[in-house]
N, C-alpha and C positions, 0 to 999 in steps of 0.2 A: 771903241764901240763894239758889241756882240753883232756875230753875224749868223744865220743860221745853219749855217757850214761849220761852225766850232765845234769841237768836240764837248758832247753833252757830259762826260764824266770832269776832265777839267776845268772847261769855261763853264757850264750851264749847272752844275751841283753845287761849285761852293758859292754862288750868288747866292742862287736858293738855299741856301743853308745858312748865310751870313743873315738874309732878312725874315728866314723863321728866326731866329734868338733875338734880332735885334725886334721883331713884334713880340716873341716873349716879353725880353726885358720891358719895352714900352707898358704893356700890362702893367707888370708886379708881379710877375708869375716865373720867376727863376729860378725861387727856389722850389716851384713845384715841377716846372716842368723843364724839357732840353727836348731837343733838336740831337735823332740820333739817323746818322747815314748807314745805309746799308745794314740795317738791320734783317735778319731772313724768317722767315715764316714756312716751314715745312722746305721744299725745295726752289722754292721762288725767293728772291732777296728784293723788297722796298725798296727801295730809292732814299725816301724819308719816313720818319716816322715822328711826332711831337709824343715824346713817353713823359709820365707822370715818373715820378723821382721815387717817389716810394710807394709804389705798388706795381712799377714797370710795366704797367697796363696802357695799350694807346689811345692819345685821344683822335687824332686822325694820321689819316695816310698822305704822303704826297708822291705824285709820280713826276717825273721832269722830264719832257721832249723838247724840242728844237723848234718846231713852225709851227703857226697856226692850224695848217693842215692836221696836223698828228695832236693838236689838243681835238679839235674835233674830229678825230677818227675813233668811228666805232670802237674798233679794234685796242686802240690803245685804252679807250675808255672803259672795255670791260676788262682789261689789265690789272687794271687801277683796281676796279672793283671785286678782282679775285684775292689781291691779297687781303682786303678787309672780309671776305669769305674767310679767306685761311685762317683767318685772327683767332678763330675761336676762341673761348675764352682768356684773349689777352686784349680785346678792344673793351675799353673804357667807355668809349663813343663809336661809330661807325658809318663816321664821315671821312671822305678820302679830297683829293684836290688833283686835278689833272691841268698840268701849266707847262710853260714855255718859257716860264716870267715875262714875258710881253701880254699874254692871255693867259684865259684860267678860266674852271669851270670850278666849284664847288658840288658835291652828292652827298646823299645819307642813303647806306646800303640800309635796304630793307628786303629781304626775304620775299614781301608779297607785291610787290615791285619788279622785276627779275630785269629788266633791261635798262641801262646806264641812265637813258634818257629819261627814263621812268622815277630816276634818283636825283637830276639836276636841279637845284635849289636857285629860288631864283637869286640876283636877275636872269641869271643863264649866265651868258658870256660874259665875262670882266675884261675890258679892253683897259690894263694894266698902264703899259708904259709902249713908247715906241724906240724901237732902236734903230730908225734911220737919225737920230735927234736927240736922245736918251743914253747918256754914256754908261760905265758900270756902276758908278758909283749914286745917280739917279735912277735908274730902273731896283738897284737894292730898294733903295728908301721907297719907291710908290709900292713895292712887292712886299716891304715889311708891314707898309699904312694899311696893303690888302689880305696881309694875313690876319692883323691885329683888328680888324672887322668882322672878322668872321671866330675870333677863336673864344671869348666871351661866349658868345651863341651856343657853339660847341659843346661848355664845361655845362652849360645849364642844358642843351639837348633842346634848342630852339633850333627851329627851323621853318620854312615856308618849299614847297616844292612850284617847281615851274612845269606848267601841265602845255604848254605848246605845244612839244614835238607829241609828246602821250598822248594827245587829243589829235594830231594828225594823223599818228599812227592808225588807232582807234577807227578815225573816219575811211583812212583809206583801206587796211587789212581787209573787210567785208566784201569790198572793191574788184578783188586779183582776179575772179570767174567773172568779172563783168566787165570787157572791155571796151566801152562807150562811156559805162558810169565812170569808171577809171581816167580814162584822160579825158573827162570834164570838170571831173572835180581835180584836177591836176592842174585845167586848164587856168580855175578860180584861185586855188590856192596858192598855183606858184606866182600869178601874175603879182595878187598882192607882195609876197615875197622879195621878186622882182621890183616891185615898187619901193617897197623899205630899204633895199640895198640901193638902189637908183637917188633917194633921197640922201642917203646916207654920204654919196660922194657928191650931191649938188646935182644930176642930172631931174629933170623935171618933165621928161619925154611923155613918162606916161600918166593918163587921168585915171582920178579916184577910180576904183569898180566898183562904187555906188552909183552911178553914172548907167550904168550902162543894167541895170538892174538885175534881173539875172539870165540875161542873152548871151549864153555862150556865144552865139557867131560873132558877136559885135566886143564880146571881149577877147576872141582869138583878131579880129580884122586891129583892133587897137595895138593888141601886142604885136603883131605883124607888121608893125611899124616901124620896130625894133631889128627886130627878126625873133630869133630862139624859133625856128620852123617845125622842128620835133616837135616841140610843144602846141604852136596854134597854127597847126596846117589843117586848117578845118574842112571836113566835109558831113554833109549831116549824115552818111550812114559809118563813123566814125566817132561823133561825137551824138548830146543827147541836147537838146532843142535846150533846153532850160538848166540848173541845178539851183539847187535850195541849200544855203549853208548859213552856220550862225556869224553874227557882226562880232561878236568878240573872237571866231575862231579867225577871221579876218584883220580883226587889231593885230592879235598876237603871232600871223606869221608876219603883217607887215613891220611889229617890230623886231622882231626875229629875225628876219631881214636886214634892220639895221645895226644891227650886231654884227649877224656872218655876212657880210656881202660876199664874201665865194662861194655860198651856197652847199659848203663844207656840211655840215650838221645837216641839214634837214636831206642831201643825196644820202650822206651813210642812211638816217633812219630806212628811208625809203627802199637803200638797197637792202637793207636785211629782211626787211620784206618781200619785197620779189624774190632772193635768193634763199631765203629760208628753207630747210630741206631737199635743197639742190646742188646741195656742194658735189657731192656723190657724180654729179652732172660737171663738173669742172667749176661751178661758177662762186669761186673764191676771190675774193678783191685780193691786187697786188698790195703790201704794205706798203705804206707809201715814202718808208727810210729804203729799201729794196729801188722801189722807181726811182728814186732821185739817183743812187750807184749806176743803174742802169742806165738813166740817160747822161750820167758824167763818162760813161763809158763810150755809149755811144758818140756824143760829140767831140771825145777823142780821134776817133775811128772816123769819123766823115769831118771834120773840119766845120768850114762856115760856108752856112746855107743861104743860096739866094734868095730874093724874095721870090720869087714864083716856085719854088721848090718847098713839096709838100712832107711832113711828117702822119703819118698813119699807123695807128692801132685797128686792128682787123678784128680784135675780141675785145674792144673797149672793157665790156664790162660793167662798169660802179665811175671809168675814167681816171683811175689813182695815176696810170705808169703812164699816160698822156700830161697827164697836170701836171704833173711831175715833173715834166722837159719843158714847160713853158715860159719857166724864170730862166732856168740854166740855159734854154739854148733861145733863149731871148726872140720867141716863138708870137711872129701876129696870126689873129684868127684866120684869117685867109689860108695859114699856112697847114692846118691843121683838117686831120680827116679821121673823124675816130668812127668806127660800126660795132654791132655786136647783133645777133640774133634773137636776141631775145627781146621781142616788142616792149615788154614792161619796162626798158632800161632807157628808154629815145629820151624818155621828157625828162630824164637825169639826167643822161649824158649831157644835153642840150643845157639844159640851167647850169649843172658844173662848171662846164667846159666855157659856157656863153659869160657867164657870172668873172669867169677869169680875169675877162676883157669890159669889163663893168664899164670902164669910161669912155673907150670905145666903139664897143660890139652897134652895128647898127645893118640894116637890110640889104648892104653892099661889103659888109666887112662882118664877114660870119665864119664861125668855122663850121663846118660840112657835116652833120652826124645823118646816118645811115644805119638803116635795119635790115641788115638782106645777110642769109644763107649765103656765106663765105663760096662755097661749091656753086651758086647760083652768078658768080661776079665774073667778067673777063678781061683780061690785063689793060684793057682801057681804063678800068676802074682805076687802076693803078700808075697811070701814062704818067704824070708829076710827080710823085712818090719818088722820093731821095730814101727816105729814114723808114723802116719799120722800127714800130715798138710793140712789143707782145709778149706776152704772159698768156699763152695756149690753153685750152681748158687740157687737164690732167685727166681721163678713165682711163684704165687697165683694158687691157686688149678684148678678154674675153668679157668684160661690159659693154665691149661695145662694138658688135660686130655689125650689126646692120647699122646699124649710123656710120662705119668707115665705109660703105661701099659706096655711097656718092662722089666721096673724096677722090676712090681709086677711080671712078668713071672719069671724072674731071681731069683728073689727073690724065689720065689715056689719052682722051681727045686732045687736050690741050701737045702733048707730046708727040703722040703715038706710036709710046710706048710702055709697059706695064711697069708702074711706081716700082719706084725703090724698096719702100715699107709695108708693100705687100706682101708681106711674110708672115707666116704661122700668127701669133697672138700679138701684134702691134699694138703699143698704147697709143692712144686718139692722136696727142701732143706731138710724136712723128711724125703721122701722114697728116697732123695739121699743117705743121711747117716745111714737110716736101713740097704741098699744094702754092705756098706760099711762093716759095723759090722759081714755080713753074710762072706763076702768074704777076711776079715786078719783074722789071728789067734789068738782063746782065748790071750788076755794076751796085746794083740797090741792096742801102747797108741794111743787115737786120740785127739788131736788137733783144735778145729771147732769153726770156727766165727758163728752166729746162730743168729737168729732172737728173742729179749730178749720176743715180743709177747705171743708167743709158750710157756713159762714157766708160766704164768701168765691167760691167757684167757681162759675162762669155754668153748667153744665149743670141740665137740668130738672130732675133729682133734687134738684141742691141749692136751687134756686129753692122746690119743695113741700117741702123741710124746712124752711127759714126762712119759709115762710108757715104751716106748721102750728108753726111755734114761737111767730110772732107771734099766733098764735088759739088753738089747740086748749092749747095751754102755757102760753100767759099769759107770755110774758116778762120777766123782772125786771129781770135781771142776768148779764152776759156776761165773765167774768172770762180773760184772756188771762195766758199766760206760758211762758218759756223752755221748749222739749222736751228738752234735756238733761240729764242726771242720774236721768230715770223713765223705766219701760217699759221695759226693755230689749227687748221680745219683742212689741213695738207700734209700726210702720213710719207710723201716722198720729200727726200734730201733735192736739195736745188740745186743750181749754178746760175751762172749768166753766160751766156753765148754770141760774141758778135761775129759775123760775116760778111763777105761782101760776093752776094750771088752770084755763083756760077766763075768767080774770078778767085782760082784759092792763092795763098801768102805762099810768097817760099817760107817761112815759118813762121809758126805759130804762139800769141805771146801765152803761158799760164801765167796766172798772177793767182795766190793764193793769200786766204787773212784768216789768221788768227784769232781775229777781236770779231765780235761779232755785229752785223749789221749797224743794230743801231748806235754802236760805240765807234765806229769810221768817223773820222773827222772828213767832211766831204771834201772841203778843201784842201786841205790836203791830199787825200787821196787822188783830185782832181790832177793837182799839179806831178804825183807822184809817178803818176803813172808814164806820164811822156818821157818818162828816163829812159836811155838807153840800157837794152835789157843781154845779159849774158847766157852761155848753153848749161850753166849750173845755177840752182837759187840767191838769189842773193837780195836783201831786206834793202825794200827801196821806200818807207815809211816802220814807224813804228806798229810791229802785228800784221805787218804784209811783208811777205816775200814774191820775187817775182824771176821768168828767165823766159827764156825762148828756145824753142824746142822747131829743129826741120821738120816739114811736113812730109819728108821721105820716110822720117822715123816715125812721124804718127801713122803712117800707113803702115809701115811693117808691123805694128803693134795693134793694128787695127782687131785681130782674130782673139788675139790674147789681152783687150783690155788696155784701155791709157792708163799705167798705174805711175804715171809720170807729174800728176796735176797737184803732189802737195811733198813738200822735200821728204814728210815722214814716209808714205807710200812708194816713193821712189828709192828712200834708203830701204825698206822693207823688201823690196821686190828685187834690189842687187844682193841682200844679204842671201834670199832663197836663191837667185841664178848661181851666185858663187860659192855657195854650200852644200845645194842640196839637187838642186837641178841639172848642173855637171859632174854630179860626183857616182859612181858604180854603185854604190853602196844604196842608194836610194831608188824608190821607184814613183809612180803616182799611184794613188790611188786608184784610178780608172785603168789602170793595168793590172791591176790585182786579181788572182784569179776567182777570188770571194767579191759579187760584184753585189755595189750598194741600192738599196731596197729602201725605199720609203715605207715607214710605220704605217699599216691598214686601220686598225681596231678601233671602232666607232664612226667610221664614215659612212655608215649607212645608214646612220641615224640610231636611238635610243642608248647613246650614250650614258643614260642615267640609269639606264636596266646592266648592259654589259661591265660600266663601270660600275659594280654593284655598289659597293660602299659608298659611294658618291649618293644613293639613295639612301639615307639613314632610316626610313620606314621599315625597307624593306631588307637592308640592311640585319638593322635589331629584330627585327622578328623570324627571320628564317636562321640564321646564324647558328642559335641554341637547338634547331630543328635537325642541323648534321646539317648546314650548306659546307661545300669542299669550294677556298678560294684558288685564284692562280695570281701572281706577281702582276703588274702592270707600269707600267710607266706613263705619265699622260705629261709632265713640262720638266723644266730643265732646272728646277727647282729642289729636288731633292740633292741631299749636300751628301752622299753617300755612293762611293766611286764603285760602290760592289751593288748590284742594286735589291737583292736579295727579296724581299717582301715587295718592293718598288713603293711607288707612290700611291699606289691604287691597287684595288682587288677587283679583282675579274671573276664574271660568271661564264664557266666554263664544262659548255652541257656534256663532254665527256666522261668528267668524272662526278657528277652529282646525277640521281635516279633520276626518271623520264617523269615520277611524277611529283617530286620536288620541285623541276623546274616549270614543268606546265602550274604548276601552284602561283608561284613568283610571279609568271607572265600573267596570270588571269589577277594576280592583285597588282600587276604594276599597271594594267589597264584600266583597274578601276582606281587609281590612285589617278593616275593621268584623265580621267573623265571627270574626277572629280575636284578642278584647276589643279593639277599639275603640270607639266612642260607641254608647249602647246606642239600639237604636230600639225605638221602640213597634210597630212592626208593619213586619218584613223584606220589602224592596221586591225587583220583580226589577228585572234590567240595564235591562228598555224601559222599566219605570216612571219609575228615575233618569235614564234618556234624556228622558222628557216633562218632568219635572220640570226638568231643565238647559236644553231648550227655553223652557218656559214663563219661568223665569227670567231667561234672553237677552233677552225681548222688553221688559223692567221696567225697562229703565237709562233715565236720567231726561237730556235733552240738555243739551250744552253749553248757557253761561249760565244755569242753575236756582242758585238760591240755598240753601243746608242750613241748616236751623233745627235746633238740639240739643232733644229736650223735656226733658234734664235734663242742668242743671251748677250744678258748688255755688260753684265760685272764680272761672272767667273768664266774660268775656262774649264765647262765642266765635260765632264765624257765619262760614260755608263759601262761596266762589264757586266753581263747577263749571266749567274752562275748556274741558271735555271729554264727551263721555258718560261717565256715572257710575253704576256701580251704587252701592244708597242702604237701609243696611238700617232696621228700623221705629223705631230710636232720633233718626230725624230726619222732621221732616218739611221737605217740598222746593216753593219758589214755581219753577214752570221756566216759567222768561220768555222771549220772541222771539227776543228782541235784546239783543245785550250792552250797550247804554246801560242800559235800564231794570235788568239785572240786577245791573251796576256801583255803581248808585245806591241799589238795594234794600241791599245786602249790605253798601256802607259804611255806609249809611244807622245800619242794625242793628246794626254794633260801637260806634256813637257808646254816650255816657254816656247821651246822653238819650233813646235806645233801650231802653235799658239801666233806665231810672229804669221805663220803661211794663212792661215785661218782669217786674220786682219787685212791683210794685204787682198786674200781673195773674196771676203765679204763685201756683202750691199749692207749699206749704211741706210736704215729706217727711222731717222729721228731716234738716231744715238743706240737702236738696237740693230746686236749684228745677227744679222740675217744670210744663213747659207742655204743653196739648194744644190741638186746634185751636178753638174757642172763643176759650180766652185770646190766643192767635195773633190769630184775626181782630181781636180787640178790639185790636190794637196800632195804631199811628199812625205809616204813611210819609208822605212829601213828596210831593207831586203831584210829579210825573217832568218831566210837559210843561213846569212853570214855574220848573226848574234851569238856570241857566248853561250856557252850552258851556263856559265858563272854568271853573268849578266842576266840571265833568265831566273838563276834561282836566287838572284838580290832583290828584281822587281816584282816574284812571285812573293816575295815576305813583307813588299810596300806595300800590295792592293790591300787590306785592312784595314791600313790607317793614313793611308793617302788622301789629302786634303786637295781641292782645287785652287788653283792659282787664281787670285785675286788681279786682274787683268789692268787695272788702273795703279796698282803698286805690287807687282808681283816680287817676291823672294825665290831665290836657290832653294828648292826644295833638294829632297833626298833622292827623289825620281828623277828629277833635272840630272845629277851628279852621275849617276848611274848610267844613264842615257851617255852624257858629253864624253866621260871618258872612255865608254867602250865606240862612240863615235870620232873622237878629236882626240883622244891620246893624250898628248902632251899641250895640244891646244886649248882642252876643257874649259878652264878659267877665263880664257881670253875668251871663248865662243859664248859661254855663258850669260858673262859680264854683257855683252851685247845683242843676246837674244832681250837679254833682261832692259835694256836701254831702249830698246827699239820696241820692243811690248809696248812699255809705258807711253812711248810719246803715242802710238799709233791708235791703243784705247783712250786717250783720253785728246785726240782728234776725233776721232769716233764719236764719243761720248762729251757730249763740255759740259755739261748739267751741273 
């Protein structure tokens, strides 16, 4: 039998691939078409694809997930619908299929359609085969009978779309600024909803809402029967006396209804409406292959729950990482307490969460949803609470300064004493989950998706996260793995983090995976994890390795970063202790007596004037007039280790006439009046004159070295042979003397620069990102105790010195140079293992 714990690559692909050929063949269509796996489209790889034989053009896409949940997730849905974007011209058709083999939804991308829902053909949901009952070799055959339905349609470009959820959408979007019209008409639609799932499992609770005419009170008092209280907690200056909706918008959720009876599909649509344009705000739905890791983790970590013992999500949400734990940790509604802040989210949460418990849920057996301002709660709220689960909203520190001060208020009282995380520029996500720890009781597990940065980055902020993690959190368990495949609308790398508050482990388990999310076999990983774990990694599933680390040692390492949480990071960070760390010859960078400088040029805005050529108007027309440029650098992107010309030309009011450039400024102002770049606040002529002034004076001199703080493929690094304008995507060592700058710069393209650079970056969704911190922490050669021979090998390199390729780096000439006047007789051996440990570290980094 399939269970939804299988791993979707071996159990779940080749069924689906056995009953697309076998609905081919059923056709007659074998020799036109095949069934091809893992075909790629730009940088994303298909799942499936049905290609035509001889024109290798597709006729549709299929994507393959695990549960029902993930066919009706948003998320996966517009998945689906990206690679038939990518298709360009190689889709024949531009129909896709998002299934599970138990369920299935059928689309045709269309351009003036733009959201998934908007593409679903009916009927909507196919309810395939069942796999409590349905072995493999019957769910094949009802999957091939429901391919070989749909794929005739296909070849001839027939189709019918299903307007339900597009017509709900539709009605509610006009809705958001009116909070009365909003959950009245929520009140009407969902009950019908409610009604079609209720019918669908035999409950008959509740009466037609034709019945009741159109009396809001009398159809929240009927649903109230039930419960789902988010939704018909009626008061009239809350709701609006009556609404008017149509009888077919009516039919179509009550059969809509009985399709998803988990109320799957119609919460996503809903949440992408409330959340639209507010991700910025943290509010990103967890995926829901991520929840499910997270609560097999957490009911690792707490065992079995009584029945009066409560599970709670504090930032519900959309309800993914809640729903999530209610098959696995075999969760009744009673047990359950999810909130979230955001009023538009109750009458979701509520249906989601209610809908779980379909045969159940009744006005005595409910689970609890709440709308209150986390900072507004006190640990009463929490008194039954065993289990957190949470997925914290994500903003950056300086987003969000006044919305952390209620935190830190609460926080005070509650303690009194001043938060942990009140430091310099804290992200939200910290003094969310300090708050959190203050307010359950010693002993209470948490649960938290987290931002994997935060364990790893030397700034202050992330030093008092990891020490309020080691105390006020109780650290358990720190679970690492691939950023690809989740979040698409989430620019930080993750983890999982359990604890058990205020009680920390004498050690700590990491567990780190190779394979990403959604390719974990749950079950397995389930059962993998309760293995007894050792002080070195060692692979306790396929694509997971796992060990245990004292928490004496995570404190010592506290100041300098966990770089202990994936075997390739931990080999990286002993190679630089016993190399370069203990050795005379070496120093840091932040001891140097040339101290690093972040790139100025263009951060005061008109970019498109200073970086001249970047303006091709204005550009070509002053040029031929005698404009004098200056060198620039603006990304990490020029493949030229001298940087000479740079990537950009700079206008530089020193050396061109006073009345050349008041020219330029009076036509780049009429260029910008006239839709060019828009500005925040219309400057006059003499403003952009000071600004062009002040700019001139920022160019950084000959010999200064360019550091990138972000690259994902090469290991580039800049020698300045000239004055250089340097804009803020680098930062700049400007050295005396061109020895010392020669030596810095080759220094830095070596591998073994390269290996420190890895170890000490933040990981951005596969770009490495340095700032100066990580910077200082790197490791040059003392200068003074370099060869002259060695200096006048690498002064004959920089010309034709190429950057090392970070995912398959070779021995270059610069390497050689380097290792032997560092390692002598070791060279080869040091080499051979900068070069090993490069590789696996980039393409951890990077899994793309």
């Amino acid at each position: 039998m399939i269970h939804y714990s299988d791993s979707e690559v071996s159990v779940f692909h080749p069924i689906c691939e056995n009953a697309l050929n076998k609905a081919i063949r059923s056709l007659g269509l074998a020799s036109t078409y095949r069934a091809v796996h893992h075909r790629h489209t730009g940088s994303l790889e298909m799942d499936y694809v049905i290609e035509n034989v001889t024109t290798g053009k597709y006729l549709c896409v299929i994507e393959v997930k695990r549960t029902p949940a993930d066919v009706n997730s948003t998320r996966y849905q517009m998945q689906a619908m990206s690679y038939v974007q990518s298709n360009t011209g190689m889709n024949e058709r531009t129909f896709y299929f998002l299934t599970n083999l138990e369920y299935s939804y059928a689309f045709r991308y269309d351009a003036s359609r733009p959201r998934p829902f908007q593409q679903m053909l009916l009927p909507g949901l196919n309810h395939i085969a069942n796999f409590s009952v349905d072995d493999e070799n019957v769910v094949t055959n009802k999957l091939a009978a429901y391919f070989a339905s749909y794929l005739n349609d296909f070849i001839s470009d027939t189709y019918t779309y299903m307007l339900t959820l597009e017509t709900f959408a539709a009605n509610m979007e006009p809705l958001k600024a009116m909070p009365r019209e909003w959950k009245s008409h929520l009140a009407i639609y969902f009950y019908e909803f409610i009604r079609g799932s209720f019918n669908y499992i035999h409950r008959t609770d509740l009466r037609d809402v034709r019945l009741f005419g159109h009396d809001v009170s009398k159809i929240c008092a009927e649903a109230s029967r039930v419960n789902f209280k988010g939704i018909y907690d009626y008061s009239v200056t809350s709701f609006t006396p009556t609404v008017s909706v149509t009888n077919i918008d009516l039919v179509n959720l009550y059969e809509l209804g009985q399709q998803n009876v988990t109320g799957d599909s119609i919460a996503n649509v809903l949440h992408s409406i409330v959340s639209s344009g507010h991700e910025h705000d943290g509010e990103v739905a967890t995926d829901l292959e991520l929840g499910r890791i997270v609560a097999a983790l957490a009911k690792d970590e707490i065992g079995t729950l009584a029945p009066s013992d409560i599970v709670c999500d504090p930032a519900a949400g959309s309800g993914n990482l809640i729903s999530a734990a209610i098959d696995l940790m075999n969760l009744q509604p009673t047990q359950i307490l999810a909130n979230d802040i955001n009023t538009k989210l109750i009458e979701l949460l509520t249906l989601r969460i209610g809908l779980n418990f379909a045969n159940i849920i009744s006005k005595t057996n409910s689970p609890t949803v709440s709308c209150e301002d986390i900072c507004n709660l006190s640990p009463s709220f929490f008194s039954r609470v065993k289990l957190i689960l949470m997925n914290p909203p994500y903003v950056a520190g300086i987003n969000c300064v006044s919305r952390k001060q209620p935190f830190y208020q609460k926080i005070l009282s509650l303690t009194g004493a001043a938060p942990k995380t009140e430091i310099g520029q804290m992200p939200l996500e910290s003094v969310f989950l300090e708050l959190i720890t203050e307010l359950v009781a010693p002993g209470t597990v948490v649960a938290c998706v987290f931002p994997s940065t935060q364990l790893s980055a030397k700034g202050k902020e992330a030093i008092a996260t990891r020490e309020m993690l080691l105390d006020s959190f109780g650290l358990r368990t720190i679970f690492m793995y691939p950023d690809n495949d989740i979040f698409d609308a989430v620019a930080k790398s993750t983890c999982v983090l359990i604890g058990r508050v205020k009680q920390p482990a004498n050690d700590v388990r990491i567990i780190s995976s190779y394979t990403s999310i959604p390719d974990i076999d749950e079950g397995m990983f389930s059962h993998a994890i309760k293995q007894s774990l050792f002080n070195g990694f060692t692979s306790i599933m396929p694509g997971v390795d796992a060990k245990k680390i004292s928490i004496s040692d995570m404190r010592t390492s506290v100041l300098d970063g966990w770089k202990m949480l994936n075997r390739e990071l931990e080999e990286g960070q002993n190679f630089i202790n016993t190399n370069f760390a203990s050795s005379t010859r070496f120093s840091l960078v932040g001891n140097l007596t040339t101290k690093l400088k972040r790139g100025p040029a263009g951060n005061k805005g008109g970019s498109d004037l200073l970086f001249i050529n970047k303006n091709k108007p204005l550009y070509d027309k002053y040029l031929p007039l005698g404009l004098s440029v200056a060198p620039g650098m603006c990304n990490s992107k020029y493949d030229s280790f001298v940087v000479g010309m740079g990537d950009t030309q700079c206008l530089d009011e020193r050396i061109n006439s006073p009345t050349l450039v008041n020219s330029i400024i009076a036509d780049y102002i009429s260029l910008v009046s006239t839709g060019g770049k828009q500005q925040k606040k219309v400057k006059s002529a003499l403003e952009w004159l000071d600004i062009v002034k002040a700019e001139s004076l920022k160019s950084f001199p000959a010999h200064s070295v360019l550091i990138p703080r972000g690259t994902r493929k090469d290991g580039s690094i800049y020698y300045a042979d000239t004055i250089t304008f340097v804009s803020t995507n680098f930062f700049v060592l400007p050295f005396a003397n061109q020895r010392d700058a020669i030596l810095s710069a080759t220094w830095m393209s070596t591998v073994f620069y390269q290996v420190m650079v890895e170890v000490n970056c933040k990981n951005q969704e596969g770009m490495r990102k340095m700032e100066k911190t990580e910077i200082n922490n790197t490791y040059v050669p003392v200068f003074s105790t370099v060869s002259a021979s060695t200096y006048t090998d690498l002064l004959a390199e920089i010309g034709t010195l190429e950057f090392v390729d970070l995912h398959h780096p070779i021995v270059r000439d610069v390497d050689r140079i380097w290792a032997n006047e560092l390692f002598g007789a070791n060279a080869n051996t040091m080499l051979d293992e900068a070069v090993r440990i490069l590789t696996y570290l980039a393409d951890v980094r990077d899994q793309r």
